[in-house]
BAFI-3210 file (N, C-alpha, C; in Angstrom, 3 decimals, decimal comma, padded with zeros to 6 digits):
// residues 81
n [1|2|3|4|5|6|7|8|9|10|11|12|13|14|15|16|17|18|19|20|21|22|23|24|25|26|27|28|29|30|31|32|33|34|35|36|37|38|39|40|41|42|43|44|45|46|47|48|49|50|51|52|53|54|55|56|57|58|59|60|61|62|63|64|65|66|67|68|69|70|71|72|73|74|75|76|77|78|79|80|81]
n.u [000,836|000,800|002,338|000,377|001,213|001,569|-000,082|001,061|-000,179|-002,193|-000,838|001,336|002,915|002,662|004,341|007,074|007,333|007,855|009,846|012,576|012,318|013,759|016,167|015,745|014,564|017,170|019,041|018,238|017,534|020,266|020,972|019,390|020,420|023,240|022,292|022,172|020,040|017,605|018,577|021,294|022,416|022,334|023,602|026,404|026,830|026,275|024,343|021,023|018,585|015,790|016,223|017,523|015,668|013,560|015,457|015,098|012,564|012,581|011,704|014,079|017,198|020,333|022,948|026,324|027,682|026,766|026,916|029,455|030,494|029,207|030,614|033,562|033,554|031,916|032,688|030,524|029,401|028,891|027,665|025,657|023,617]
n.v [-001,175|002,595|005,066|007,336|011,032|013,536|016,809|020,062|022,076|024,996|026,424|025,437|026,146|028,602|029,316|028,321|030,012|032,548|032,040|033,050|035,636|037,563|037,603|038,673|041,318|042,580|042,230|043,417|046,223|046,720|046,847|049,206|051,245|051,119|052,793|051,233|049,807|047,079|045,814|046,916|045,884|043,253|043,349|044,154|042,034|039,540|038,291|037,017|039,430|038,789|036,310|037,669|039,303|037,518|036,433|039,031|039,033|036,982|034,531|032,707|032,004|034,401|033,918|032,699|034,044|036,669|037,697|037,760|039,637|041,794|041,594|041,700|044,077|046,413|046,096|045,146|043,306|040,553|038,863|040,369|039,902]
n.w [000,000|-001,183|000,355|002,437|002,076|004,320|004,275|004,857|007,646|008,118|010,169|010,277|007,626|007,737|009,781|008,409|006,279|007,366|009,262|008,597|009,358|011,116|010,164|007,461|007,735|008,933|006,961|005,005|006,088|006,325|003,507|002,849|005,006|003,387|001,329|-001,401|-003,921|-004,637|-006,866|-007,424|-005,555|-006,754|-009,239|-008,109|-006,078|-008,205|-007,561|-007,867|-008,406|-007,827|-006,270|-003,644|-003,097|-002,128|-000,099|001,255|002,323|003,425|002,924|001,916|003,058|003,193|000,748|001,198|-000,387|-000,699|002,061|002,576|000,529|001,785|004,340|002,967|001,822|002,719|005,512|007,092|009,968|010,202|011,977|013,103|011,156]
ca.u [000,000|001,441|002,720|000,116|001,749|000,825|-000,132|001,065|-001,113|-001,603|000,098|002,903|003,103|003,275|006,252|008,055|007,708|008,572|011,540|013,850|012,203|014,723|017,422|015,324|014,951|018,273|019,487|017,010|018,252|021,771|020,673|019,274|021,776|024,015|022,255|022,179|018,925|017,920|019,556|022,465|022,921|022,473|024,843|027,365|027,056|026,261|023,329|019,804|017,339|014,533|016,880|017,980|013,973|013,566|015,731|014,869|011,082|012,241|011,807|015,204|018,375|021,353|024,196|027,542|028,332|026,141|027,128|031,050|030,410|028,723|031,782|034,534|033,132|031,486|032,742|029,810|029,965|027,887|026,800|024,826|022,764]
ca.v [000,000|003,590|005,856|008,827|011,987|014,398|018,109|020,901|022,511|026,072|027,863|025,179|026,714|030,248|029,025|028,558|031,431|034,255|031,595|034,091|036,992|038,817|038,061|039,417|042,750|042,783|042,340|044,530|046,917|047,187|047,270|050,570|051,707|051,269|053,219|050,213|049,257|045,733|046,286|047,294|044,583|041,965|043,763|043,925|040,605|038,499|037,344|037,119|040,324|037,666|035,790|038,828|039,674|036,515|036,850|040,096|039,015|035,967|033,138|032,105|033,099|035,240|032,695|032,932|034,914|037,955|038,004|037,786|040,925|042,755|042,454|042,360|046,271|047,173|045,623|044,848|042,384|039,543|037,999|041,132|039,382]
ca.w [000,000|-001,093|001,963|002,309|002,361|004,949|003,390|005,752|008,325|007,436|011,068|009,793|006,608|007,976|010,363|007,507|005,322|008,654|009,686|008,497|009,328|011,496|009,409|006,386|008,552|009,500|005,400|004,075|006,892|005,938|002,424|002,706|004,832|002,471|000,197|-002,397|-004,496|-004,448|-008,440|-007,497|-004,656|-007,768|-010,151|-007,580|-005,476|-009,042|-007,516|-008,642|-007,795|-007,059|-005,255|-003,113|-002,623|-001,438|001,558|002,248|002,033|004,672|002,472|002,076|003,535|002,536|000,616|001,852|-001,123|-000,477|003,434|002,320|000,167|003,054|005,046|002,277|000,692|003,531|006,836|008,112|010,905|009,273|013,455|013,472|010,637]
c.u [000,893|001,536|001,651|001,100|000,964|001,235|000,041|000,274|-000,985|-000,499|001,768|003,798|003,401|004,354|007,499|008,636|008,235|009,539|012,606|013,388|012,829|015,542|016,792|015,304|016,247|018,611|018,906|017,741|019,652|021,572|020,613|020,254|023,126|023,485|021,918|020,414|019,054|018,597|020,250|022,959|023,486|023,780|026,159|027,819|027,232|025,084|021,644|019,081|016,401|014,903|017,085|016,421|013,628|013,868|015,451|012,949|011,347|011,474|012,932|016,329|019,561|022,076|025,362|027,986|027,976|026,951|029,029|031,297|030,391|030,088|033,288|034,361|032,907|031,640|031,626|029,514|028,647|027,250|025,868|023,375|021,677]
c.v [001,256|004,483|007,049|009,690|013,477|015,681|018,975|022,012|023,885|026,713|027,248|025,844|028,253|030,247|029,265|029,929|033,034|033,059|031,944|035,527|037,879|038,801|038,772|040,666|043,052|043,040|043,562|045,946|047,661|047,362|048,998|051,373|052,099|052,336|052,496|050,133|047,818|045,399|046,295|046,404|043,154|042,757|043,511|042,270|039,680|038,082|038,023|038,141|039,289|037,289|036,834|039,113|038,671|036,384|037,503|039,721|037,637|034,450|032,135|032,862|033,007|033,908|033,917|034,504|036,364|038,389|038,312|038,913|041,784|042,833|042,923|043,933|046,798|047,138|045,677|043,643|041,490|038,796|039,009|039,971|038,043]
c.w [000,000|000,214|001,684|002,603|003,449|004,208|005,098|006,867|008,077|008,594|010,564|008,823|006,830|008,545|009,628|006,503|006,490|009,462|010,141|008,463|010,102|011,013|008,156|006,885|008,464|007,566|004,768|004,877|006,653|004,573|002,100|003,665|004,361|001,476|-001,118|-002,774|-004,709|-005,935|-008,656|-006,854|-005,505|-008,664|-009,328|-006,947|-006,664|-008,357|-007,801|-008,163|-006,805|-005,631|-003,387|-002,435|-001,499|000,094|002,530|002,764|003,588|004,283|002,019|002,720|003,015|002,337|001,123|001,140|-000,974|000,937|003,274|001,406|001,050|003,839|004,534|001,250|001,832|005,091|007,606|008,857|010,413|010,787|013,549|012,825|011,030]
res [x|x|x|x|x|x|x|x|x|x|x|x|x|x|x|x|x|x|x|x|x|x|x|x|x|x|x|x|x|x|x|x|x|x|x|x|x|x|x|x|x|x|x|x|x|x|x|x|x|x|x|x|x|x|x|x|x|x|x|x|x|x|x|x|x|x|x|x|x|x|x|x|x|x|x|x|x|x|x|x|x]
***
């Protein structure tokens, strides 16, 4: 007999998507501090706008590569994040 699959409960489903919501604050945060557009963040880092939204939005979080920008241009202390 096939395994049912259980479908996610919705408060589960909200868990997930605000996960990363203080580090999305926190990113988004230094973003505009900087001055930077989420535009300019992609041109510079190489990485995707979307992508970049994403984080700041608290559905995924920052790759290495973004956070290793932040402190190699801008020294910012990446434990804040």
């Amino acid at each position: 007999m096939p395994k049912q699959t259980e479908t996610a409960k919705p408060e589960q489903a909200a868990d997930e998507r605000f996960k990363y919501a203080d580090i999305a604050k926190n990113v988004k945060a230094i973003r505009q501090a900087l001055g930077k557009s989420v535009m300019e963040m992609s041109r510079l880092t190489h990485i995707s706008r979307t992508y970049i939204t994403d984080f700041e939005r608290g559905n995924k979080i920052p790759t290495t590569k973004y956070l290793r920008y932040l402190y190699d241009e801008h020294r910012v202390n990446v434990n804040y994040v």
